[in-house]
C-alpha positions in Angstrom: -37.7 161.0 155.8 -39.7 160.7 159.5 -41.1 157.1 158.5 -37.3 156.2 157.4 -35.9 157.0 161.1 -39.3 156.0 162.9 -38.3 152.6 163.6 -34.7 153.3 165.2 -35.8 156.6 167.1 -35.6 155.3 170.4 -31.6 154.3 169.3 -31.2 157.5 168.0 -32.6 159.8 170.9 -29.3 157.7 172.8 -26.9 158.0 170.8 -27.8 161.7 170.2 -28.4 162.2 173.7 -24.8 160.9 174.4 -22.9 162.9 172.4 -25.1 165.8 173.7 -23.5 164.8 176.9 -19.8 164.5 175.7 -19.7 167.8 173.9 -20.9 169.4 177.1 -18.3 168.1 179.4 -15.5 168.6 176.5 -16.4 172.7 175.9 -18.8 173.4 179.3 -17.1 172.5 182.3 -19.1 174.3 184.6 -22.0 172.5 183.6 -22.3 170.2 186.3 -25.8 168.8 185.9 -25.3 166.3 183.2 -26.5 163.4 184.9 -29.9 165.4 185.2 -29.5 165.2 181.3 -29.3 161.1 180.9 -32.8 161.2 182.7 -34.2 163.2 180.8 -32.7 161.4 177.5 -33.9 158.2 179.1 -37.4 159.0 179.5 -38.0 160.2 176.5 -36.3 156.9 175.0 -39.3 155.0 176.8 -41.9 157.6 175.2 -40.2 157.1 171.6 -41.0 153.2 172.6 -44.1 153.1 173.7 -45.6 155.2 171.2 -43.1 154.1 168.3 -44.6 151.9 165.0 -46.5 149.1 164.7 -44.9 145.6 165.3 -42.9 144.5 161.9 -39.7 144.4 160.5 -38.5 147.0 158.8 -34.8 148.5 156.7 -35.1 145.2 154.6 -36.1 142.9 157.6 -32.7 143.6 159.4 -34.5 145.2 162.4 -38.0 143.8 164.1 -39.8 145.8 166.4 -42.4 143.3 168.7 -44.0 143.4 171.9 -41.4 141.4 173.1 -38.3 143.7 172.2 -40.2 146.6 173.5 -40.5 145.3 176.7 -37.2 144.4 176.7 -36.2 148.2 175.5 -38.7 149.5 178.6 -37.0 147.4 181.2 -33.4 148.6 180.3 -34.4 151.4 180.1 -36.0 151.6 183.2 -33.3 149.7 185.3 -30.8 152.9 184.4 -32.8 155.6 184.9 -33.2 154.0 188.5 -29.2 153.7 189.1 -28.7 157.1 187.5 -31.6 158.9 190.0 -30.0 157.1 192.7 -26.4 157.2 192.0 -25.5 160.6 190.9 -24.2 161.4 194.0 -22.9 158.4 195.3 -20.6 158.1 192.1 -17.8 160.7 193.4 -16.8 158.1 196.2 -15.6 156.3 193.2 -12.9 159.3 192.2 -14.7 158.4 188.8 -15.7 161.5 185.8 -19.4 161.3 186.2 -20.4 162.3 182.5 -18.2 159.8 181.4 -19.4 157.2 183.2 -23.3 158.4 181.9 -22.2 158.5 178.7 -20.8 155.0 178.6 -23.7 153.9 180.0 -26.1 155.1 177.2 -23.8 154.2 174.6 -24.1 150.7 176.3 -28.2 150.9 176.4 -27.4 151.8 172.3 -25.8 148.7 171.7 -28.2 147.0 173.7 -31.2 147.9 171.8 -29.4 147.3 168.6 -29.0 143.7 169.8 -33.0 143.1 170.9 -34.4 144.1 167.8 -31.6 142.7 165.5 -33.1 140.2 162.9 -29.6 139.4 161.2 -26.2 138.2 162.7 -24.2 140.9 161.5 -26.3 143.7 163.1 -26.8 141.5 165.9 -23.2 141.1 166.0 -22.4 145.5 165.6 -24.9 145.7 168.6 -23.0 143.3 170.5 -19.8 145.4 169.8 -20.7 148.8 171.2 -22.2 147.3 174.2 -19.0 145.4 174.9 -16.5 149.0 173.9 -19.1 150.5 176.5 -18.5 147.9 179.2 -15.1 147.5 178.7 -14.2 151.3 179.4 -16.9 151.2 182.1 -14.7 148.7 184.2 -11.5 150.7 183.7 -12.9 154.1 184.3 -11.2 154.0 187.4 -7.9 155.3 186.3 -5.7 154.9 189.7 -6.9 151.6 190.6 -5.2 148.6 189.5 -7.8 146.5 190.8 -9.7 148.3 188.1 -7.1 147.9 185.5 -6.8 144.1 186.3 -10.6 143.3 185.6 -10.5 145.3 182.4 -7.9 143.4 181.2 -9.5 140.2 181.7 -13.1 141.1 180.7 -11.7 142.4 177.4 -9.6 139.3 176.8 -12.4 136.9 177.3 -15.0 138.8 175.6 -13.0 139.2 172.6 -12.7 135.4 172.9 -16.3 135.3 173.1 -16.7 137.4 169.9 -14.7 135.2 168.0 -16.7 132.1 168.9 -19.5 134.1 167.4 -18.2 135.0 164.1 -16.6 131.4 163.6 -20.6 130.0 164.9 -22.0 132.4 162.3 -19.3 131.6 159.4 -20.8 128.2 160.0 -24.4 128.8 160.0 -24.1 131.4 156.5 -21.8 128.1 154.6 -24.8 125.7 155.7 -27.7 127.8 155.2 -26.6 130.8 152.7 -28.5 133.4 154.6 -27.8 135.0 157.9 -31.6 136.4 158.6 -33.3 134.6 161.8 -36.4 133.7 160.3 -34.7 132.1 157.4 -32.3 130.1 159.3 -34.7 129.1 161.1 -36.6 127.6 157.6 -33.6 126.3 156.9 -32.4 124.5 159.8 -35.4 121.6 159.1 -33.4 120.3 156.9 -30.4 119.7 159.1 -27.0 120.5 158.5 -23.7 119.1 161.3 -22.0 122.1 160.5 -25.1 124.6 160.9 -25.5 122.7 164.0 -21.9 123.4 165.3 -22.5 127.0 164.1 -25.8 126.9 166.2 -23.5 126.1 169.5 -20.9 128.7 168.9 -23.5 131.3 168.6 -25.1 129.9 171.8 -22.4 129.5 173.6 -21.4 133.2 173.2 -24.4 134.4 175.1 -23.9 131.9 177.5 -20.1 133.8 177.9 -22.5 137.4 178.4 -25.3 135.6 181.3 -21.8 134.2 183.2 -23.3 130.3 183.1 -21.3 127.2 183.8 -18.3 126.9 182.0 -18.0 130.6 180.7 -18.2 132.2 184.4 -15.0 132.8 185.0 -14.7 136.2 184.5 -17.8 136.6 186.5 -16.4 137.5 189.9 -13.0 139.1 189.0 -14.8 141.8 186.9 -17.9 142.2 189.5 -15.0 142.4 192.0 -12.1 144.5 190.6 -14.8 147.4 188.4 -15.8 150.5 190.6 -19.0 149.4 192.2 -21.2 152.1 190.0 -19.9 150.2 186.6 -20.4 146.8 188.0 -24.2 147.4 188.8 -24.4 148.3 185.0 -23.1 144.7 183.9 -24.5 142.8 186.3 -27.8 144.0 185.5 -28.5 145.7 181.9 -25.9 143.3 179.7 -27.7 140.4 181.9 -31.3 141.5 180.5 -29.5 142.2 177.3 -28.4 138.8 176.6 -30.7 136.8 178.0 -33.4 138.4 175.4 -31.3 138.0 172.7 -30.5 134.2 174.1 -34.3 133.4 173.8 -34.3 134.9 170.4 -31.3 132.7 169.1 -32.5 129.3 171.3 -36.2 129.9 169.8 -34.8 130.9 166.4 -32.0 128.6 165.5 -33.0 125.6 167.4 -36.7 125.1 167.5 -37.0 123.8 164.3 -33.8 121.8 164.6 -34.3 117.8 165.0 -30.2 117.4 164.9 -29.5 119.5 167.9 -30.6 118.2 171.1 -30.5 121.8 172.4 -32.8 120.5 175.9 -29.9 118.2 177.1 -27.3 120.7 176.2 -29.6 123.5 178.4 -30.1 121.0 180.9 -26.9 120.1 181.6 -25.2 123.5 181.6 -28.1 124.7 184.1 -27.7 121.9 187.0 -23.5 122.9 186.9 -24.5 126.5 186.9 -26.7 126.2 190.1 -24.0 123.6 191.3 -21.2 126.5 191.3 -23.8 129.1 192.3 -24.8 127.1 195.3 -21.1 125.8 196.7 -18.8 128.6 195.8 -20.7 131.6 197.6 -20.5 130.2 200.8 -16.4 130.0 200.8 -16.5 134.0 199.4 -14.9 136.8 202.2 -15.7 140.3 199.6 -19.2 140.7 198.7 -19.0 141.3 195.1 -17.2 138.3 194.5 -19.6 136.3 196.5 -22.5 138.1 194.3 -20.8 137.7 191.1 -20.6 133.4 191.9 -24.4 133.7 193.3 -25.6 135.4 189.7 -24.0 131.7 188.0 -26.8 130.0 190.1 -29.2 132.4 188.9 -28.3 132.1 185.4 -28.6 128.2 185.8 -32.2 128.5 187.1 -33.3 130.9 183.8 -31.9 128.4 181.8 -34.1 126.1 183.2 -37.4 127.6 181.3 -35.8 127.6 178.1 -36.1 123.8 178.3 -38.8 122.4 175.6 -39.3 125.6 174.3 -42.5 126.9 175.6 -44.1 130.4 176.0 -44.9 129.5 179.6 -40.9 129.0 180.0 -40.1 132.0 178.1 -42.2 134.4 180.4 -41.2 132.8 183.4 -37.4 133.6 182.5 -38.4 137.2 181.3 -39.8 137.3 185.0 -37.1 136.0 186.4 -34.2 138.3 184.5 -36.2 141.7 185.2 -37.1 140.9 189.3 -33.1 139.5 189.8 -31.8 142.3 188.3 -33.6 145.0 189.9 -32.7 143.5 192.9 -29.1 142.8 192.1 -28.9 146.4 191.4 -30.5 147.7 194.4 -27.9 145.6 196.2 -25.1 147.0 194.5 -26.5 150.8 194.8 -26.7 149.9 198.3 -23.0 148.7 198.5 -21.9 152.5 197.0 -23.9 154.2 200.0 -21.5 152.5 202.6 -18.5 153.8 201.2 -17.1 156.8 202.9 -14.0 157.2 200.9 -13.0 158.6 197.5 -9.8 156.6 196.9 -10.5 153.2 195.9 -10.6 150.0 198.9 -7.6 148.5 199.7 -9.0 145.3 199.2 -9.4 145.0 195.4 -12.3 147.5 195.3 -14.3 145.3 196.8 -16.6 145.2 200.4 -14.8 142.1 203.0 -18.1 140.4 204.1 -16.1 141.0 207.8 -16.9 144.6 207.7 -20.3 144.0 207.7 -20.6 142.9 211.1 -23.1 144.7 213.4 -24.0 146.6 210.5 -27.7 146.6 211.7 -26.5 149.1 214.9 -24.4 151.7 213.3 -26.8 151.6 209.6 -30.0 149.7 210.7 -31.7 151.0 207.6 -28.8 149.6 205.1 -28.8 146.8 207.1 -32.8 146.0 206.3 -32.2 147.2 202.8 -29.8 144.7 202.5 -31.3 141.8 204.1 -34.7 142.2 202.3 -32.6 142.0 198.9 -30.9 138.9 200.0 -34.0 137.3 201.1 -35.7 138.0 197.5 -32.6 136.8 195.9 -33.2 133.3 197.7 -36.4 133.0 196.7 -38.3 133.7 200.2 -42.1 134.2 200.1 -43.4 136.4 200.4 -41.0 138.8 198.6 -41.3 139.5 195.2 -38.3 137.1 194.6 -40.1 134.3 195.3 -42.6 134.9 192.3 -40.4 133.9 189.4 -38.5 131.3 191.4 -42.0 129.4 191.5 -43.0 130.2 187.9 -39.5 128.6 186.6 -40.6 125.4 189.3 -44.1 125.4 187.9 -43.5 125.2 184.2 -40.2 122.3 184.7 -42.7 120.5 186.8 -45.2 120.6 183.7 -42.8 119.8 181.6 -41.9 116.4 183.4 -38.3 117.5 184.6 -38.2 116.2 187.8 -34.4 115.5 187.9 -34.0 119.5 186.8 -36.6 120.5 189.5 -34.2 118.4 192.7 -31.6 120.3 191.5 -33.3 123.7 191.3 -34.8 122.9 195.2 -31.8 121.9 196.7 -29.3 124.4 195.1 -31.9 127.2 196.3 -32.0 125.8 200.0 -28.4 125.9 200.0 -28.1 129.2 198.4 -30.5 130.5 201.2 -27.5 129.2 204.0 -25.2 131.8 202.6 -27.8 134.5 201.9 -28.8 133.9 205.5 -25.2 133.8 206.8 -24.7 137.6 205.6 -27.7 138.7 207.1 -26.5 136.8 210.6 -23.1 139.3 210.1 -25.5 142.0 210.1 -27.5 141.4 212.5 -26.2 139.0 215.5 -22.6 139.2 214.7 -20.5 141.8 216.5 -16.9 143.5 215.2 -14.0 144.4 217.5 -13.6 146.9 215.7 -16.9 148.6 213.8 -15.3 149.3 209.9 -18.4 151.5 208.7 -19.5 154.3 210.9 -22.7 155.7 211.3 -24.3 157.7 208.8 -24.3 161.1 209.1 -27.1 162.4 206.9 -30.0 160.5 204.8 -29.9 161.7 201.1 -32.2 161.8 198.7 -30.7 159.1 196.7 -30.8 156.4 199.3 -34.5 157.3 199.2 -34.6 155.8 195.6 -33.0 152.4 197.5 -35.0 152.3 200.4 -38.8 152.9 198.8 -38.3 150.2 196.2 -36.9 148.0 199.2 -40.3 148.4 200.6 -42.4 148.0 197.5 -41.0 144.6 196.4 -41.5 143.5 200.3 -45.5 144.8 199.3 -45.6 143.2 196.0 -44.2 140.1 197.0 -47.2 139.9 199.5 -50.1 141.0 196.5 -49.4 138.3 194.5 -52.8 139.4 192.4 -51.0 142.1 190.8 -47.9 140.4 189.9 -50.2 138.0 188.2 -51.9 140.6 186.3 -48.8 142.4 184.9 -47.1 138.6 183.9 -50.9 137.8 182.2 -51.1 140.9 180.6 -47.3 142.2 179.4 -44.8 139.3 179.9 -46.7 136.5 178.7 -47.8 138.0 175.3 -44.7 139.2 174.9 -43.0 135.6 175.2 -45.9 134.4 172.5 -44.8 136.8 169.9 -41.4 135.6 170.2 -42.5 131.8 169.6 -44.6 132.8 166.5 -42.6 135.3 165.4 -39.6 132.4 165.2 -42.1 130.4 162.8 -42.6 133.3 160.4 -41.2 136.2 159.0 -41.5 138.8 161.8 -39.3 137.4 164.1 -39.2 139.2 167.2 
């Protein structure tokens, strides 16, 4: 019975864990430490992990367990239990039911790790499901805000749409190749098949949808925008990891061993639009999470980038890539929540006008550095930690003779760096009339967990040597087992 649950004890310890939570809120209100209680269910997720069974597949090859999808596993994990030590206070500005909110958020991690160690469409496609209920309530979870209400709407309409393009893609890929199991498609696909092919795309292109990639990033910044600021540093960040994972497992998988599908020009060209829209529309943006949700397209364009010839250099350089942008993206956003002062939600859409930000750097200097450090890692400037995956993704497109890719990928990032810059000139040189955000009255412990890691990717940016070491020995292995894992039967 212990060997039948091994494999899945990690998922289980979450789902458990959240409907430990629920019950406690539904029949103990007066427990008011529940948030305490996701950490704790968190950690012991990553111990389950890290000491869990050998690499394999396992319940009839439906579910692989690899280096690669525990690193994966780690790094979600990880990223949460940093927004839930440092939000659990800064939550109630939001007027939003803090268990709730925890418990979406672990039923969202569920779905999650379903997802990354799925080795057949269906279950892929069930993991994909209860991430997307979880995200969905998340962005509504602010009950008196139609802002809220809007963005719901919208994210639910489009990712239904989403879903449907997957089903049809995998309708397609089980009539051409009779088997919905990765590794077998994979087999399969030598032989060729124009409607496996088109299958192929719609499958694609539905994880395309989930990174927010040129054309599917429309909902992008009206979701980031109009979802309480705690939810949107949970989509921004975990479904981003989540999907870009399982997107190298279905790129690798369905379309390495596929002569008919020029997947490289189809990457290629969806990556230079991406940067393109991530590069221009920022700089016309007046709310902040707007202008971050159209700054993550350009990101997910330069990821896209190392998927290009297939390679496990590219793959570790995106793994980089995903896990140093996200961190940062949420430490932005975590940020954002400390300079509300207010329960009720903004006025303006529940959003931050980049106008309010103005001579920040007097009233909050240490937001104000917090802030500017993260904007200069998003743009890629040495020697923050940012600037380490920007140059792996540079390096490896280089290698691989795409020079056109690698014009686009420089000059989208210097123009990406005028906007990043711009908002740090609001900060700092700009004055207000009027000052919007007073000055901070106290210094809690949870802007500690903002501040510290400020500091340490500033450090680690500098000791290049240990970055190094941790991509030589973690990411990179983890990106091989994925490249011959897709050529075998324990597909990662």
């Amino acid at each position: 019975m212990i060997e039948l649950i091994t494999p899945i004890l990690p998922e289980m310890i979450l789902f458990f864990g959240a409907c430990l939570i629920l019950l406690l809120d539904v029949f103990q209100k007066c427990v008011t430490h529940l948030m305490s209680l996701s950490s704790v269910v968190l950690i012991l997720c990553i111990v389950a992990i890290v000491l869990s069974v050998p690499d394999g597949v396992y319940y009839h090859n439906l579910f692989a367990i690899s280096m690669f999808t525990r690193l994966f596993k780690i790094a979600l994990l990880t990223l949460a239990l940093f927004q839930s030590l440092a939000t659990s206070t800064l939550i109630d500005k939001y007027a939003l039911n803090k268990n709730e909110h925890t418990v979406m958020v672990l039923f969202l991690i569920v779905g999650a790790c379903v997802m990354i160690s799925a080795n057949h469409l269906m279950l892929l496609y069930v993991g994909m499901e209860i991430q997307a209920l979880a995200a969905y309530t998340l962005v509504v979870m602010q009950r008196k805000s139609e802002f809220s209400a809007e963005a719901g709407v919208k994210y639910f309409i489009l990712g239904s749409l989403s879903s449907v393009l997957y089903l049809l893609g995998a309708s397609y890929v089980y009539g051409s190749y009779n088997t919905l199991y990765l590794y077998e498609i994979t087999t399969a696909m030598k032989a060729g098949s124009t409607a496996g092919v088109l299958g192929s795309i719609l499958v694609i292109c539905t994880f395309l949808f989930k990174i927010g990639s040129f054309p599917f990033h429309q909902w992008v910044p009206d979701v980031y925008q109009g979802a309480p600021t705690p939810s949107t540093s949970i989509i921004s960040t975990l479904s981003k990891v989540t999907a870009i994972a399982v997107l190298l497992k279905l790129i690798v998988g369905l379309c390495s061993e596929n002569k008919s599908l020029d997947i490289n020009g189809m990457l290629s060209v969806i990556a230079i639009l991406s940067m393109i829209v991530g590069a221009v529309v920022p700089i016309s943006q007046t709310h902040m999470k707007r202008f971050l949700g159209y700054s993550s397209v350009g990101h997910a364009g330069f990821m896209l980038m190392g998927i290009v010839n297939i390679h496990a250099v590219g793959v570790s350089s995106i793994i980089v890539y995903v896990l140093i942008y996200s961190l940062t993206l949420m430490m932005t956003l975590i940020c954002l929540m400390s300079l509300k002062d207010k329960r009720e939600p903004d006025e303006e859409s529940n959003d931050l006008a980049l106008t309010k930000l103005e001579g920040l750097s007097q009233v909050r200097p240490k937001h104000a550095f917090m802030l500017a450090v993260c904007f200069l890692s998003m743009a890629g400037m040495p020697p923050l930690i940012g600037f380490f995956p920007k140059l792996l993704v540079l390096k490896y497109i280089i290698s691989q003779g795409q020079m056109f890719l690698t014009v686009f990928a420089v000059i989208t990032t210097v123009i990406s760096l005028f906007y990043y810059l711009k908002v740090i000139k609001l900060m700092y040189i700009d004055m207000p009339a009027k000052q919007s955000i007073g000055p901070s009255m106290n210094v809690n412990m949870q802007l500690l967990w903002v501040f510290v890691p400020a500091v340490i990717i500033q450090l680690l940016g500098c000791y290049v040597p240990v970055l190094q070491t941790l991509y030589v020995q973690y990411v990179t292995p983890a990106a091989e087992t994925l490249i011959i894992g897709s050529n075998g039967k324990n597909y990662s």
